[in-house]
ROSE-433856 format. One record per residue: x, y, z of N, C-alpha, C, O, CB in turn; residue in three letters. Coordinates in steps of 0.05 Angstrom, whole numbers, plus 5000, padded with zeros to 4 digits. Each point is the difference from the previous one (the first is absolute). Glycine has a CB too. Layout:
XYZXYZXYZXYZXYZALA...
This chain:
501749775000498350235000501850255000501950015015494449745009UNK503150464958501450295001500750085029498150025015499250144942UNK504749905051499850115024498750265003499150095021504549664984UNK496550434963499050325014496849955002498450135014505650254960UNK495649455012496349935005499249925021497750025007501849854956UNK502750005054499149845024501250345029499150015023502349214948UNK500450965018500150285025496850034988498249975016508150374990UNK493149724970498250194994497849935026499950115022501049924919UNK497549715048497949855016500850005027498649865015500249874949UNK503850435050500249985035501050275000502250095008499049395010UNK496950634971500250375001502850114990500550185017496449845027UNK504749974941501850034990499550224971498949894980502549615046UNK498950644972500150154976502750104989501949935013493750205002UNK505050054958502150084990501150265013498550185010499949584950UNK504150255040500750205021502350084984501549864986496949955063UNK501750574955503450024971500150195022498150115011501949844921UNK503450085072499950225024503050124971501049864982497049895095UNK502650504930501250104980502650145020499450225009495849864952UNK507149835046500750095016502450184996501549944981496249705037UNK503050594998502350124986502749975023499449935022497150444946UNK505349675028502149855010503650274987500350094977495549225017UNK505750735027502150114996501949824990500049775006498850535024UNK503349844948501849884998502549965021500750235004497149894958UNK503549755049501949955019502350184999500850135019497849434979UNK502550454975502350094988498450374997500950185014501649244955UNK496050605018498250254996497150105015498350064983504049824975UNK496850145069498450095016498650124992497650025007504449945016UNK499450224954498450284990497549854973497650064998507950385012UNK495749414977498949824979496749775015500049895022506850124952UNK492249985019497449854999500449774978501749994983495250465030UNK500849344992500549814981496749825007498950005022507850024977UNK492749884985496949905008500849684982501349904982494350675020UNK502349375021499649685006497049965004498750145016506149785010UNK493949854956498549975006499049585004500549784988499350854991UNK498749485045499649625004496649955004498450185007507049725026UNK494049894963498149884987499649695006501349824989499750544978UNK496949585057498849835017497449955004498550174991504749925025UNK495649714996497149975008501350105021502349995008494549624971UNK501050515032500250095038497950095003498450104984505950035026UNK495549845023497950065019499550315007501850085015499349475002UNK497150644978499250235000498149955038498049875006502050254923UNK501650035085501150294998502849925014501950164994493250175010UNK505449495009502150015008502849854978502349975009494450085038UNK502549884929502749944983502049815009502450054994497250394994UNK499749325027502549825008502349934985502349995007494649855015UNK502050104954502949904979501050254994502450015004496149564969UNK500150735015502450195006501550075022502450055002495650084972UNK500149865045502050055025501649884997502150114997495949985030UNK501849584971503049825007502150104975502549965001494849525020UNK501650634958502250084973501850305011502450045000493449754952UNK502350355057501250195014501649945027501850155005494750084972UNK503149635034502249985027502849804985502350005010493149985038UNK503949874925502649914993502150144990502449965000495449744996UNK500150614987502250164987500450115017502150104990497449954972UNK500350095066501250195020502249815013502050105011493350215000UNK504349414987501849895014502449884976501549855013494750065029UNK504350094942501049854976501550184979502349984991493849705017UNK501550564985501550144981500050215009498450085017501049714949UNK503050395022501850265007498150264988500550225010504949504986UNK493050264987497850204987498049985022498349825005502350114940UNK500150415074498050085018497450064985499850054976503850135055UNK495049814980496950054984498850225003499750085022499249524982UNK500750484982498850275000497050035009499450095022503949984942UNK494949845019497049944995499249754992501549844990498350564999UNK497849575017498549694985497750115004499550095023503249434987UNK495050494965497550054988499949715005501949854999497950584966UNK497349485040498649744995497150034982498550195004503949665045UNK497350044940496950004983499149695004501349804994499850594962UNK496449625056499849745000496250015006499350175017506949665003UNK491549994965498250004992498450165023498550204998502649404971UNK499850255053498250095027500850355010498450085017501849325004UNK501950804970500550184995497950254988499350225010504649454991UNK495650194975498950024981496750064989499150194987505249585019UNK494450035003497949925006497850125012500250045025502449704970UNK495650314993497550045020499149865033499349795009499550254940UNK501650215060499249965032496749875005498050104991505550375020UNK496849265009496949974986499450125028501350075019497749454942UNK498150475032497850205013498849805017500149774993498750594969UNK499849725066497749845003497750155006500650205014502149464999UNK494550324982498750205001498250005031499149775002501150224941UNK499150145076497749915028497950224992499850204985503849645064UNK494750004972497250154995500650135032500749915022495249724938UNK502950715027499750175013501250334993502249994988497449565040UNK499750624975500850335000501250065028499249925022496850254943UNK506750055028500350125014500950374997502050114991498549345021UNK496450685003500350214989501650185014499149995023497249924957UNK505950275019501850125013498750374996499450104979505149435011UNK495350575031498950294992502350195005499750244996495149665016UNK
C-alpha cells in the first residue's frame, strides 16, 4: 500500500515549508531551501524533527521558514447555535 495514502487517511496532509537559511562563509548572503512532507497541522512533527537536524548538523544558520500547509489555508468551519445576542 502507498505510504502517502496510508499518512493521508491518519490525518496527514502535504506540507512545503520554504526555508531561508545564511550562508556560513557569507552571513550577509541568503539562500532558500525548500522541503516537502506529509505532516500533521498545527504542530508539524516531521518538520520539526527536519528542523532540529539542520540546527544540529548543518552550519547554514536559518534565517526564516514559511510553512503552507492545507489546514493553514482552508476554510474555518463554522458551527451555527440557536439563539440572539443583542448588545446595546
Amino acid at each position: 500500500m502507498d505510504q502517502a495514502f496510508v499518512r493521508q487517511i491518519a490525518g496527514y496532509s502535504l506540507t512545503t515549508a520554504e526555508i531561508l537559511y545564511r550562508f556560513p562563509d557569507h552571513p550577509e548572503l541568503l539562500q532558500s531551501y525548500v522541503w516537502q512532507d506529509f505532516d500533521l497541522a498545527p504542530r508539524f512533527p516531521k518538520l520539526s524533527e527536519f528542523l532540529d537536524f539542520w540546527t544540529t548538523n548543518l552550519e547554514g544558520p536559518l534565517y526564516r521558514v514559511r510553512v503552507a500547509h492545507k489546514e493553514l489555508i482552508s476554510p474555518t468551519e463554522f458551527s451555527f447555535v440557536a439563539g440572539e445576542l443583542c448588545v446595546h
